[in-house]
PDB file of N, CA, C and O in Angstrom, chain B, residues numbered from 101:
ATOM      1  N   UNK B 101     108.058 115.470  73.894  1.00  0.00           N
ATOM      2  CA  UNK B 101     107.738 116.838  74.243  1.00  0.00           C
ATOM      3  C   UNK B 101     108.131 117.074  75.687  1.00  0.00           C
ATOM      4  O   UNK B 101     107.821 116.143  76.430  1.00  0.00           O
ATOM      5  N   UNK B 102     108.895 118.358  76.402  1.00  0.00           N
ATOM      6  CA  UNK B 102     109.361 118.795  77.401  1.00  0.00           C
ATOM      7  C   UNK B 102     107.974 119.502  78.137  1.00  0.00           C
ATOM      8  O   UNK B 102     106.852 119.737  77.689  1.00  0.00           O
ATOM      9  N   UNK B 103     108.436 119.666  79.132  1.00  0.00           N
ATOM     10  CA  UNK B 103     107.224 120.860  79.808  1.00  0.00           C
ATOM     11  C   UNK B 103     107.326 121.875  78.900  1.00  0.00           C
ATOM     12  O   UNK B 103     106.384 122.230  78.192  1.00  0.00           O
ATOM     13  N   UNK B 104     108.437 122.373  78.878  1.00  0.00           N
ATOM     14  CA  UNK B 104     108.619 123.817  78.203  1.00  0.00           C
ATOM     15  C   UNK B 104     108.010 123.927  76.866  1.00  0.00           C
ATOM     16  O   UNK B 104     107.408 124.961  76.576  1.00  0.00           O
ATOM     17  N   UNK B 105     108.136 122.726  75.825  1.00  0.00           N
ATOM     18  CA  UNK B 105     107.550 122.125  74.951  1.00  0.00           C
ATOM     19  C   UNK B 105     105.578 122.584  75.015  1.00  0.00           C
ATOM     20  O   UNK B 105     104.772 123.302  74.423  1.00  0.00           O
ATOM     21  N   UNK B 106     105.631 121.614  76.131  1.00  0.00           N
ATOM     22  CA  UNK B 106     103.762 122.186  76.600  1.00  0.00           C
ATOM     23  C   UNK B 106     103.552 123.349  76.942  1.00  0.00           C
ATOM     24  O   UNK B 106     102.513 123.867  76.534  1.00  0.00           O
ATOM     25  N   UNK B 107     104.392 124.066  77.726  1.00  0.00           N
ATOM     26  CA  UNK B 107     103.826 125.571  77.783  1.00  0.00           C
ATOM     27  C   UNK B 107     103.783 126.239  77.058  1.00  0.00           C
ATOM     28  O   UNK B 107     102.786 126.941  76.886  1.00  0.00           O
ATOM     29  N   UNK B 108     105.198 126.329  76.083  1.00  0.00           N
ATOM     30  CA  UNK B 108     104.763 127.409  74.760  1.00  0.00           C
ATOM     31  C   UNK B 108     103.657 127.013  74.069  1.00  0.00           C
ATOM     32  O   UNK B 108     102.985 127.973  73.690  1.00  0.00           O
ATOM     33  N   UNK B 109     103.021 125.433  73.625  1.00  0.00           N
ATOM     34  CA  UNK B 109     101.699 124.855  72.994  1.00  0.00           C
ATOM     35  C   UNK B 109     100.888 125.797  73.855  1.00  0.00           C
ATOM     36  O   UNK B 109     100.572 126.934  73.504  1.00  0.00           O
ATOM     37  N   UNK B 110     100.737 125.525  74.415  1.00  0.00           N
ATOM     38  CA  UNK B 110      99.645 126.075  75.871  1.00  0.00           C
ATOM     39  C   UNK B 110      99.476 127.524  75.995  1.00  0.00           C
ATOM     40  O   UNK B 110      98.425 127.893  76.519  1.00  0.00           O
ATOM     41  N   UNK B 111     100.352 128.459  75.593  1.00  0.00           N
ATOM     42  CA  UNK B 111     100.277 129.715  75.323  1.00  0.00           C
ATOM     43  C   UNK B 111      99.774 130.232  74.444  1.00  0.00           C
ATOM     44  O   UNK B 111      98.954 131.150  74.442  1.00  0.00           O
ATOM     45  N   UNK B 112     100.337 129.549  73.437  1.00  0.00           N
ATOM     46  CA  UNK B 112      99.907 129.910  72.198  1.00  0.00           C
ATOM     47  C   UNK B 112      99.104 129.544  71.488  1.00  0.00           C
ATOM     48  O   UNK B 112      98.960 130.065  70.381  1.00  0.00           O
ATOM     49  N   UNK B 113      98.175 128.309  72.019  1.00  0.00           N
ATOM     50  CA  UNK B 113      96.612 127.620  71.739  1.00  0.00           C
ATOM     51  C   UNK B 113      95.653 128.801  72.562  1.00  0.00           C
ATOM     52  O   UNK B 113      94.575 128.999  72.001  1.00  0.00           O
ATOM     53  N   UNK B 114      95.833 129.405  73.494  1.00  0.00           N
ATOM     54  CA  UNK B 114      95.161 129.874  74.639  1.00  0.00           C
ATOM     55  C   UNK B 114      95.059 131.354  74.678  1.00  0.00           C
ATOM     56  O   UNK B 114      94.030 131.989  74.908  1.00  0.00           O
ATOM     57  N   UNK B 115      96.115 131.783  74.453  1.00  0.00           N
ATOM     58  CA  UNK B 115      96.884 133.465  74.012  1.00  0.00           C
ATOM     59  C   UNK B 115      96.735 133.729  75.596  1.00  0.00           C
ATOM     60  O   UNK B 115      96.134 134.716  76.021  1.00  0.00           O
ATOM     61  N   UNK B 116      97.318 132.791  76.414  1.00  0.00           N
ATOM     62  CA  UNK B 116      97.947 132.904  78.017  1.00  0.00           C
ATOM     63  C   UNK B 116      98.970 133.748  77.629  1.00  0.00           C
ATOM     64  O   UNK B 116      99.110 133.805  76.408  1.00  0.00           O
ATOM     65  N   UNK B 117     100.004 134.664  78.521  1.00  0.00           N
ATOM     66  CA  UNK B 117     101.448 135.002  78.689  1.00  0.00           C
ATOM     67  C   UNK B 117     102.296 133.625  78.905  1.00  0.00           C
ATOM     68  O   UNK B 117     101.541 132.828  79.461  1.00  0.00           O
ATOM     69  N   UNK B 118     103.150 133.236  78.753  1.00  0.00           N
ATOM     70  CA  UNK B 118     104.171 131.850  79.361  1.00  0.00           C
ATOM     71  C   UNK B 118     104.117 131.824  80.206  1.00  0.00           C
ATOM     72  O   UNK B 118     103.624 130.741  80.522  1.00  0.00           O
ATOM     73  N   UNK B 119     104.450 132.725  81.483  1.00  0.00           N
ATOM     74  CA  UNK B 119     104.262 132.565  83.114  1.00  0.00           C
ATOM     75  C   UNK B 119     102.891 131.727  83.079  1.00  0.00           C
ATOM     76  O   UNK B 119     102.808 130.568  83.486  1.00  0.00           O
ATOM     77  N   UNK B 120     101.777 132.502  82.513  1.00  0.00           N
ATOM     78  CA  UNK B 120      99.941 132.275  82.884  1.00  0.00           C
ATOM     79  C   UNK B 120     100.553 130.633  82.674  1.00  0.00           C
ATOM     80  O   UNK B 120     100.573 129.874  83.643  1.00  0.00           O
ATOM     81  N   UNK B 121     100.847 130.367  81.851  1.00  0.00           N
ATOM     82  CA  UNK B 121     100.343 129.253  81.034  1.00  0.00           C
ATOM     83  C   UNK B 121     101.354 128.230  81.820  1.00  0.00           C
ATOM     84  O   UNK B 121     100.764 127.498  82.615  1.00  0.00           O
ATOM     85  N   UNK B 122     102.621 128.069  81.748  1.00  0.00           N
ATOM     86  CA  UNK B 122     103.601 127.588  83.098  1.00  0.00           C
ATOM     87  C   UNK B 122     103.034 127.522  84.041  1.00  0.00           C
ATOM     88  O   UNK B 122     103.266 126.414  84.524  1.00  0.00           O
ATOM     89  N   UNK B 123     102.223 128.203  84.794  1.00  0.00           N
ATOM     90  CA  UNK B 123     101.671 128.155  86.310  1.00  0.00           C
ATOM     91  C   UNK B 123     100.012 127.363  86.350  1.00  0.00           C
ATOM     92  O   UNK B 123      99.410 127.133  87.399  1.00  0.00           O
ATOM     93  N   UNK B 124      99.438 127.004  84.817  1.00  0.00           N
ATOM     94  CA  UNK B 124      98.366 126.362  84.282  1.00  0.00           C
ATOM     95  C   UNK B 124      98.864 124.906  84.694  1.00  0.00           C
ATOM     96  O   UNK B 124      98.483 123.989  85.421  1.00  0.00           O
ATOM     97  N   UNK B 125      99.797 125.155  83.936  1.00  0.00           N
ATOM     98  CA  UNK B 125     100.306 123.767  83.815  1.00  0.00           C
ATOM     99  C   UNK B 125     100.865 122.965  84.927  1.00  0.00           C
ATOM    100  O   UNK B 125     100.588 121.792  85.179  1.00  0.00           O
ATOM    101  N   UNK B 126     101.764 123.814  85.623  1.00  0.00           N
ATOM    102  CA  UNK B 126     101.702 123.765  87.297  1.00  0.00           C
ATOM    103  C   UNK B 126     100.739 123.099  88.313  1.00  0.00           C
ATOM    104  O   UNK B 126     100.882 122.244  89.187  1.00  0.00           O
ATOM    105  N   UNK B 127      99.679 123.849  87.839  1.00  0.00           N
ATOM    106  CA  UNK B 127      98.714 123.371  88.635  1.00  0.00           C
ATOM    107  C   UNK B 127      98.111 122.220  88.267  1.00  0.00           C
ATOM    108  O   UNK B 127      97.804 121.331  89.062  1.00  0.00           O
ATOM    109  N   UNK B 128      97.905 122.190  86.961  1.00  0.00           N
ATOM    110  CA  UNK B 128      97.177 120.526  86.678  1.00  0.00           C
ATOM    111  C   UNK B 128      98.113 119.370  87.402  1.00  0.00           C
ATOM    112  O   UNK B 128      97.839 118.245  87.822  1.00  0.00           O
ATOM    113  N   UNK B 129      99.325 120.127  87.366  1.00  0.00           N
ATOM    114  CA  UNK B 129     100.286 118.930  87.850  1.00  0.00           C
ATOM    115  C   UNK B 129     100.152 118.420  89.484  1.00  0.00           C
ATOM    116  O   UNK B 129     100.139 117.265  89.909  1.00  0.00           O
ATOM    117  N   UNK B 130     100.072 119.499  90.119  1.00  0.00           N
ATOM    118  CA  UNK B 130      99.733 119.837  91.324  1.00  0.00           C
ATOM    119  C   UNK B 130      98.469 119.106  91.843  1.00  0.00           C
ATOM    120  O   UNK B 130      98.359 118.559  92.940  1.00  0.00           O
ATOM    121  N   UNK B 131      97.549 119.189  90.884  1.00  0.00           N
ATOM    122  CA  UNK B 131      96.065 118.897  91.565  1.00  0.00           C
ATOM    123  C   UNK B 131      95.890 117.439  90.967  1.00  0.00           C
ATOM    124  O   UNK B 131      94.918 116.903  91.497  1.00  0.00           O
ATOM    125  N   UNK B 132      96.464 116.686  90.108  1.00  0.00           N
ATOM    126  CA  UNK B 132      96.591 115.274  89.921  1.00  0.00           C
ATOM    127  C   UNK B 132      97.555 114.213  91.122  1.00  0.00           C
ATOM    128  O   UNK B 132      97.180 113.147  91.612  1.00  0.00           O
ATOM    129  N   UNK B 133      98.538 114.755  91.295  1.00  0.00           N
ATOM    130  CA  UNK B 133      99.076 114.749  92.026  1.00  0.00           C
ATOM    131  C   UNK B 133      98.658 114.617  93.546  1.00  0.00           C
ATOM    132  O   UNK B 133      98.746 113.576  94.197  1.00  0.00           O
ATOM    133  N   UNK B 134      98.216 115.757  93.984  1.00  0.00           N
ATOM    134  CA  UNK B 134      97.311 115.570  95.662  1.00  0.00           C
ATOM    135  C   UNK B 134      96.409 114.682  95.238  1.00  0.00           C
ATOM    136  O   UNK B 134      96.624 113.650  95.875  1.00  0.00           O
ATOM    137  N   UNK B 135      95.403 114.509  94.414  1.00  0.00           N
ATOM    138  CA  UNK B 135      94.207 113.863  94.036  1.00  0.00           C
ATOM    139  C   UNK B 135      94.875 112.386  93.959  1.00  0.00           C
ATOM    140  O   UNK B 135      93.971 111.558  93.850  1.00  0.00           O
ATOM    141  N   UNK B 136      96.032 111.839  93.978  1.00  0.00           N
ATOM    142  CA  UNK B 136      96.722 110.606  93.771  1.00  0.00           C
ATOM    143  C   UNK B 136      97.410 109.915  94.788  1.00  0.00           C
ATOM    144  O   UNK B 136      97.757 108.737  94.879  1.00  0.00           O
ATOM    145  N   UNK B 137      97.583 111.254  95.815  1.00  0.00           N
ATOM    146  CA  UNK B 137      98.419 111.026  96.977  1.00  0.00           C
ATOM    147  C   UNK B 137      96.831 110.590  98.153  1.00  0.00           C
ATOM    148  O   UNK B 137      96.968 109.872  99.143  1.00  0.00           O
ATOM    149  N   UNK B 138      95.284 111.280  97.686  1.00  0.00           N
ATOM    150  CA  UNK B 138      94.648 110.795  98.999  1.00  0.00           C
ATOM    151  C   UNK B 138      93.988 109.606  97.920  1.00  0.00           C
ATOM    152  O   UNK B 138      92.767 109.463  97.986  1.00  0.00           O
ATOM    153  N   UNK B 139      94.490 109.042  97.270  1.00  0.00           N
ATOM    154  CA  UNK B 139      93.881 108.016  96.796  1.00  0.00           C
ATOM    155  C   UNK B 139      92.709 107.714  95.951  1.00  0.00           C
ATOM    156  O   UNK B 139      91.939 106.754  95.924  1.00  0.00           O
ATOM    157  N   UNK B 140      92.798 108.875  95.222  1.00  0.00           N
ATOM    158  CA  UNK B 140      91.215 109.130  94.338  1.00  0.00           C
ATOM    159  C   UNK B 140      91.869 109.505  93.128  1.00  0.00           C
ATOM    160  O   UNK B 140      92.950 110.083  93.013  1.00  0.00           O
ATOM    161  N   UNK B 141      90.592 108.857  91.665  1.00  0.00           N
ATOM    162  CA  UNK B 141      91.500 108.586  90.322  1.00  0.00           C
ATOM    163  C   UNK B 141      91.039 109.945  89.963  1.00  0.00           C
ATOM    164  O   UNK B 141      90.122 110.536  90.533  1.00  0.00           O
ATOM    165  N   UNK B 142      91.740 110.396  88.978  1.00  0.00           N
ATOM    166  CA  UNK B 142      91.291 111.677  88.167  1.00  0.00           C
ATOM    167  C   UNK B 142      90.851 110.884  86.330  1.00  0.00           C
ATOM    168  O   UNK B 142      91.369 110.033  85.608  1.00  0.00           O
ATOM    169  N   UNK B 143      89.675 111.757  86.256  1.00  0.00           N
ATOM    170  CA  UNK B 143      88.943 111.176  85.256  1.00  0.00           C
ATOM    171  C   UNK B 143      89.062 112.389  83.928  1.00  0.00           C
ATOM    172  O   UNK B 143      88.717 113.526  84.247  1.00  0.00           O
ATOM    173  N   UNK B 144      89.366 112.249  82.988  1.00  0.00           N
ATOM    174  CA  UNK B 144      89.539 112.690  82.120  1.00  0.00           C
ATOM    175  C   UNK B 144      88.506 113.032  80.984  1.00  0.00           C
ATOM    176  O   UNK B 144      89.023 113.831  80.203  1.00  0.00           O
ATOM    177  N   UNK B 145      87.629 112.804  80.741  1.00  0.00           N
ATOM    178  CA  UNK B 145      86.473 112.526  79.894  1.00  0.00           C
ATOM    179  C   UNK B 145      87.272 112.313  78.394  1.00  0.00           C
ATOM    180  O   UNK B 145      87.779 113.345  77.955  1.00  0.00           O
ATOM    181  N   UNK B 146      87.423 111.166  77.625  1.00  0.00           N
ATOM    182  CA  UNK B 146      87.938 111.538  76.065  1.00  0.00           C
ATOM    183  C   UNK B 146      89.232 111.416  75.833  1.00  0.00           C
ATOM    184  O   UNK B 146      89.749 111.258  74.727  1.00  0.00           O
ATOM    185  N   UNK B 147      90.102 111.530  77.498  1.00  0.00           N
ATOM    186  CA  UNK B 147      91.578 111.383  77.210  1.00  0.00           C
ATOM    187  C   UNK B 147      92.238 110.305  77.970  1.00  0.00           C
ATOM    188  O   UNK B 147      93.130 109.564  77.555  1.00  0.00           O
ATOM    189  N   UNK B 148      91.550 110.312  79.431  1.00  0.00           N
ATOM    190  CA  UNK B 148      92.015 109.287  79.883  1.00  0.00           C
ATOM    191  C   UNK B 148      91.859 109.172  81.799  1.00  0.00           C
ATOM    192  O   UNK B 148      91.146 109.861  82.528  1.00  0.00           O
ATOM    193  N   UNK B 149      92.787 108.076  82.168  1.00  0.00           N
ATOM    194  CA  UNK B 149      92.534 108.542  83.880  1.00  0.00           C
ATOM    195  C   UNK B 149      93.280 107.853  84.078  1.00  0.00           C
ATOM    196  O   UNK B 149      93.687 106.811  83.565  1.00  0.00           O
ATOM    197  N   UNK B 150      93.684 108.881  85.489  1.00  0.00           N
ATOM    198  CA  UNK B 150      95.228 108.978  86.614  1.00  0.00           C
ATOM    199  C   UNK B 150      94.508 107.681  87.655  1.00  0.00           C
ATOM    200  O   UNK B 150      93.313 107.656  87.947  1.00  0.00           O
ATOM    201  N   UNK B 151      95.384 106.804  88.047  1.00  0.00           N
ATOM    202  CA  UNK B 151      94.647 106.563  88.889  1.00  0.00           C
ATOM    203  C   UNK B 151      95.939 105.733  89.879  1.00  0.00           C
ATOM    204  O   UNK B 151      97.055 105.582  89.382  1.00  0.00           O
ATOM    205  N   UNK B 152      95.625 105.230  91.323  1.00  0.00           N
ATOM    206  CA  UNK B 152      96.976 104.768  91.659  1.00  0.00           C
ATOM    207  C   UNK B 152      96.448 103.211  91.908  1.00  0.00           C
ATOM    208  O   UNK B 152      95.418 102.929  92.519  1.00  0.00           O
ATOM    209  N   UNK B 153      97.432 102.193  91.263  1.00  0.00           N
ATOM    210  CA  UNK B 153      97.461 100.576  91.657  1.00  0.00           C
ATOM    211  C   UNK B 153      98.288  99.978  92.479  1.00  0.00           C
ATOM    212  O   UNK B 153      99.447 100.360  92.320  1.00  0.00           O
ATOM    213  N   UNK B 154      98.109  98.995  93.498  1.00  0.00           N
ATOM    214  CA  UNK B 154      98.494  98.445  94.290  1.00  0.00           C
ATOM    215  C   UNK B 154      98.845  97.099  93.927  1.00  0.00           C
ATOM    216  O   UNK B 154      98.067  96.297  93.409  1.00  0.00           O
ATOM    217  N   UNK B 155     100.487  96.803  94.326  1.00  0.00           N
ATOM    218  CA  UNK B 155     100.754  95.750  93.859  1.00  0.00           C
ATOM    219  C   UNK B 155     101.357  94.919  95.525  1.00  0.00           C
ATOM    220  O   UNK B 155     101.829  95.414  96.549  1.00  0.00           O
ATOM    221  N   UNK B 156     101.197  94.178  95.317  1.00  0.00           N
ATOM    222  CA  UNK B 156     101.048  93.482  96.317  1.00  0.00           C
ATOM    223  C   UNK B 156     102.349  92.918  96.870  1.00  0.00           C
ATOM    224  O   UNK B 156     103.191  92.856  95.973  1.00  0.00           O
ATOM    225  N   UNK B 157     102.798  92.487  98.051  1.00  0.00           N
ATOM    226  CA  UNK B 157     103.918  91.867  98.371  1.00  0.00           C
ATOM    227  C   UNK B 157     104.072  90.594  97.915  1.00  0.00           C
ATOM    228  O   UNK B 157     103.165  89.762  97.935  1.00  0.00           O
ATOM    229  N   UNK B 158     105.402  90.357  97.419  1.00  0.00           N
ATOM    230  CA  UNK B 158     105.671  89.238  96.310  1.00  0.00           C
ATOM    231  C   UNK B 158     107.132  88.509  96.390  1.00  0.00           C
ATOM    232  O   UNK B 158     107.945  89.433  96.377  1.00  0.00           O
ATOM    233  N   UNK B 159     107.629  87.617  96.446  1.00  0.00           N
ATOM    234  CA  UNK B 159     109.037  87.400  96.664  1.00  0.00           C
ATOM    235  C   UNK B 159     110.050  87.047  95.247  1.00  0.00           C
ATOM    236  O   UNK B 159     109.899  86.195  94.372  1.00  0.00           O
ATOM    237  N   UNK B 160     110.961  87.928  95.411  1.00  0.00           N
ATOM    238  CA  UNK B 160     111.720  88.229  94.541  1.00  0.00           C
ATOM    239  C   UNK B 160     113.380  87.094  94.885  1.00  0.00           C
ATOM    240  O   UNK B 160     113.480  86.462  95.936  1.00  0.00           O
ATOM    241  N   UNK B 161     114.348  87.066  93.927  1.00  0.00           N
ATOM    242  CA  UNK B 161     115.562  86.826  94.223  1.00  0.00           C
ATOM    243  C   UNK B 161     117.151  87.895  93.543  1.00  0.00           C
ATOM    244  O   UNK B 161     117.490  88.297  92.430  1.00  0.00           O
ATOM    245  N   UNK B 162     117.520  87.956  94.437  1.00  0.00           N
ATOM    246  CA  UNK B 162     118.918  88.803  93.933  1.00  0.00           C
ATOM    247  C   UNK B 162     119.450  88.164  93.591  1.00  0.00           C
ATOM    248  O   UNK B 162     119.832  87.079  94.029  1.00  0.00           O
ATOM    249  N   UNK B 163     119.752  89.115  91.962  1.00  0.00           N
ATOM    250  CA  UNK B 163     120.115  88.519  90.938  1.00  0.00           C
ATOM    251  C   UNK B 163     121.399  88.054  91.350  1.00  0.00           C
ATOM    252  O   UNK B 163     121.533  86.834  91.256  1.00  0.00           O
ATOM    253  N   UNK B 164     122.772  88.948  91.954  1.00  0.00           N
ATOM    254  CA  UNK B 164     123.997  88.360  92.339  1.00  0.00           C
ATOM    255  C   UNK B 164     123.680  87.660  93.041  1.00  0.00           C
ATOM    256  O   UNK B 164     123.808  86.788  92.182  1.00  0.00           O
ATOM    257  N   UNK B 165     123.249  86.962  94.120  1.00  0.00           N
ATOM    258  CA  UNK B 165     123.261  85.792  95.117  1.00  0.00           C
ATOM    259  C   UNK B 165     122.269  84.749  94.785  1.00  0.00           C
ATOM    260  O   UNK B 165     122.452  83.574  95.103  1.00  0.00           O
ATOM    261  N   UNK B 166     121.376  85.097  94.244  1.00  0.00           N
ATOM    262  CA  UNK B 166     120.273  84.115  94.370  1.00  0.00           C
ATOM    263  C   UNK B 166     119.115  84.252  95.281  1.00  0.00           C
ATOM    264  O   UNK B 166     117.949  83.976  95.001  1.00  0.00           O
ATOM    265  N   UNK B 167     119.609  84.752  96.506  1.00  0.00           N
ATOM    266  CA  UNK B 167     119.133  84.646  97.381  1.00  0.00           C
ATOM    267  C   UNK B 167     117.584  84.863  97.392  1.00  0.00           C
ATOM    268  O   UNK B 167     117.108  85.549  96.487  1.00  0.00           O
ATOM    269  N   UNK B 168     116.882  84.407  98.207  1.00  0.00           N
ATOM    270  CA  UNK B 168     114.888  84.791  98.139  1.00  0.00           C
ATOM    271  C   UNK B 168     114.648  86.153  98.577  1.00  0.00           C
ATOM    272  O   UNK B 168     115.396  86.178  99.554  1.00  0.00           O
ATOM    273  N   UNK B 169     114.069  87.403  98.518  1.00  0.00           N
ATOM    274  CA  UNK B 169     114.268  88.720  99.259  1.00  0.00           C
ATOM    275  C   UNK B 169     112.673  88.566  98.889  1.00  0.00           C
ATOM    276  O   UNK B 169     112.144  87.660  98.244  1.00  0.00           O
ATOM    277  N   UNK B 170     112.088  89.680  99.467  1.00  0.00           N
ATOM    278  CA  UNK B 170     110.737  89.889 100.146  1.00  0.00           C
ATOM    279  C   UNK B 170     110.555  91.288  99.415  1.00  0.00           C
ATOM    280  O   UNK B 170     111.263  92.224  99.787  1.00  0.00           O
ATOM    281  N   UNK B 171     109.619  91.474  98.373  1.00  0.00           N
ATOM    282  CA  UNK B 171     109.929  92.776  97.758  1.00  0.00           C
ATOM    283  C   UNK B 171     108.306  92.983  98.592  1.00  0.00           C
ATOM    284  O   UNK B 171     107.283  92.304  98.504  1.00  0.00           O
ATOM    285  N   UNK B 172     108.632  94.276  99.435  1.00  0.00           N
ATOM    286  CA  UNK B 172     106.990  94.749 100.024  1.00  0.00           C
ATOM    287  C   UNK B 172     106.166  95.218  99.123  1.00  0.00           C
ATOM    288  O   UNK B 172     106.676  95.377  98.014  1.00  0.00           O
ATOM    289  N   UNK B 173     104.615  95.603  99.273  1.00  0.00           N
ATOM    290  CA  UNK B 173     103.444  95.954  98.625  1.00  0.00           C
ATOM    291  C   UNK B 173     104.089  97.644  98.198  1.00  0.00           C
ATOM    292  O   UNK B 173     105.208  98.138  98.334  1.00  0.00           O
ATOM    293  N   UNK B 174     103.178  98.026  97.804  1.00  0.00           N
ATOM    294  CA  UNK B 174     103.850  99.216  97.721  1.00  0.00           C
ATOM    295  C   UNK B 174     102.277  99.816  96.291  1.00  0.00           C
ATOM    296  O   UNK B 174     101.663  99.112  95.489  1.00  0.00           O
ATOM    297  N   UNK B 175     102.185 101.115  96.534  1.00  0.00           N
ATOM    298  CA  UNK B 175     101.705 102.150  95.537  1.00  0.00           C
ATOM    299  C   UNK B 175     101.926 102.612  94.249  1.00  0.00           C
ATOM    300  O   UNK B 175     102.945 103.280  94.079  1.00  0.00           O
ATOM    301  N   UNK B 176     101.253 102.420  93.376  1.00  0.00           N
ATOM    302  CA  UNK B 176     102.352 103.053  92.029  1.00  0.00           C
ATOM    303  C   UNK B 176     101.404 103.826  91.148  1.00  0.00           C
ATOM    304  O   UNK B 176     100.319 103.340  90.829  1.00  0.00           O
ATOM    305  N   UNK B 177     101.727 104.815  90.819  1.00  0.00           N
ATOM    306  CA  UNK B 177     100.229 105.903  89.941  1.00  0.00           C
ATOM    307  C   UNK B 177     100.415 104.991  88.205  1.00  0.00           C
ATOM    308  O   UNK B 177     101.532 104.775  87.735  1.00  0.00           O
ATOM    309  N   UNK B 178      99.411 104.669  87.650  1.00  0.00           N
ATOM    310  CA  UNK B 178      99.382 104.349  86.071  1.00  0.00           C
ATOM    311  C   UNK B 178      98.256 105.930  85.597  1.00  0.00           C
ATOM    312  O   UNK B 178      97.850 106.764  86.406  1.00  0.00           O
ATOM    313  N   UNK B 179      98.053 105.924  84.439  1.00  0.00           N
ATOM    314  CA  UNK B 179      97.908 106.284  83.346  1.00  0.00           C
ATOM    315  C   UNK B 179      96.887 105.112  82.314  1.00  0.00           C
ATOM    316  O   UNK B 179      97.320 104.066  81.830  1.00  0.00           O
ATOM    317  N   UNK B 180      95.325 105.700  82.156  1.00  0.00           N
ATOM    318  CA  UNK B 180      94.546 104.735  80.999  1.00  0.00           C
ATOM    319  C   UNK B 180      94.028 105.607  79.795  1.00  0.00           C
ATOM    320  O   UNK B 180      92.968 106.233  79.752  1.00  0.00           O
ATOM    321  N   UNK B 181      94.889 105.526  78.938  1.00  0.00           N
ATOM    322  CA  UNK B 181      94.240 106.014  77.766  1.00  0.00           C
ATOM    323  C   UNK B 181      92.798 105.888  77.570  1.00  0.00           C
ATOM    324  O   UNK B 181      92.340 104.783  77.858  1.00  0.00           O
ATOM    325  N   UNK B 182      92.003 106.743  77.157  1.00  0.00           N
ATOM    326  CA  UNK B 182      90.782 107.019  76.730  1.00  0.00           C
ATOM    327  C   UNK B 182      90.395 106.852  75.486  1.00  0.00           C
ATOM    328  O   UNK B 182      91.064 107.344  74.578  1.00  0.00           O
ATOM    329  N   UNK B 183      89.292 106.156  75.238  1.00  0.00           N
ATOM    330  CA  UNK B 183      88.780 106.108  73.642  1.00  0.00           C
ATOM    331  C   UNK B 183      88.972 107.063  72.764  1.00  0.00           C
ATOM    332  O   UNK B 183      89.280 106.600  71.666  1.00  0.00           O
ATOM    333  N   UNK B 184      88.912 108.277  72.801  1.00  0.00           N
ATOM    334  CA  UNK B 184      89.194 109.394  71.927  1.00  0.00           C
ATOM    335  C   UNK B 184      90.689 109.366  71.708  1.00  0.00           C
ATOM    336  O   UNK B 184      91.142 109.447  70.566  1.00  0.00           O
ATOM    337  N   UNK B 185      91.443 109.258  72.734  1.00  0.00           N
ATOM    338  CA  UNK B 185      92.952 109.506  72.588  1.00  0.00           C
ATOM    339  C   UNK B 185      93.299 108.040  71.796  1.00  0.00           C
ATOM    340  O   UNK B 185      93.600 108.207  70.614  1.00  0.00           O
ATOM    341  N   UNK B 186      93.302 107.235  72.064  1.00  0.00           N
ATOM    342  CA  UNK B 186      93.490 106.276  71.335  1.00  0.00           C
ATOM    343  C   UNK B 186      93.287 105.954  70.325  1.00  0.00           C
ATOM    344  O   UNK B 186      94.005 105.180  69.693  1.00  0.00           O
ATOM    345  N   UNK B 187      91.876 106.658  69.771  1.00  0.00           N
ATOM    346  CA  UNK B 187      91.624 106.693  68.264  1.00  0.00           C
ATOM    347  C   UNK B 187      92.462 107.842  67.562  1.00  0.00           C
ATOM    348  O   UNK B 187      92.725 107.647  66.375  1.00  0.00           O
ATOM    349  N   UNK B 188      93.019 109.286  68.277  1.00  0.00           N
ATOM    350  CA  UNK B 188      93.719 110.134  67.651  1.00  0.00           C
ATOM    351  C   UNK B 188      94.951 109.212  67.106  1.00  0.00           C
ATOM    352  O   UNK B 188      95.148 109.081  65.898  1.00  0.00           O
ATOM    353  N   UNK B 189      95.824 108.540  68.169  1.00  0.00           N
ATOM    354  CA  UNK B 189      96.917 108.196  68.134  1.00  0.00           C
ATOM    355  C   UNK B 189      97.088 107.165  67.081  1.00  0.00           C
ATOM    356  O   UNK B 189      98.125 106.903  66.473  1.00  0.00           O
ATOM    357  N   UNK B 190      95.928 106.624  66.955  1.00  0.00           N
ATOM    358  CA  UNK B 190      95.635 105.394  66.016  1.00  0.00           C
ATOM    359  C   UNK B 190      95.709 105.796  64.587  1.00  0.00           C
ATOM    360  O   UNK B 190      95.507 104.966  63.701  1.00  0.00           O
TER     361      UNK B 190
END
């Protein structure tokens, strides 16, 4: 499914206009997003939660040389399915 995909759903579950419902959708995107960037999970009740994991500095090798390289720590947002969603999907 596309965004565009979700907004017409989203319109037409809701009886939003497409703009309303595009700029809905906008915003959830928007406010998960900041909520991820100051480091706080978003909780979903039933579907699931945003949250960001830290992986740690680790040493890697390039694949053409061999060589040992130093891959730094670094931030990465996951995604945890929720009991309800998981039983839909199931």
């Amino acid at each position: 499914m596309l965004k565009v995909d979700l907004v017409n759903q989203v319109a037409s579950m809701t009886g939003l206009t497409k703009k309303a419902a595009n700029d809905a959708v906008d915003a959830f995107v928007d406010t998960v997003t900041s909520a991820l960037k100051k480091g706080d999970d978003v909780l979903i009740t039933g579907f699931g939660k945003f949250e960001v994991r830290v992986r740690s500095q680790r040493e890697g090798r390039n694949p053409q040389t061999g060589a040992k390289i130093s891959i730094p720590a670094t931030k990465t947002p996951a995604f945890r399915a929720g009991k309800a969603l998981k039983a839909a999907v199931k």
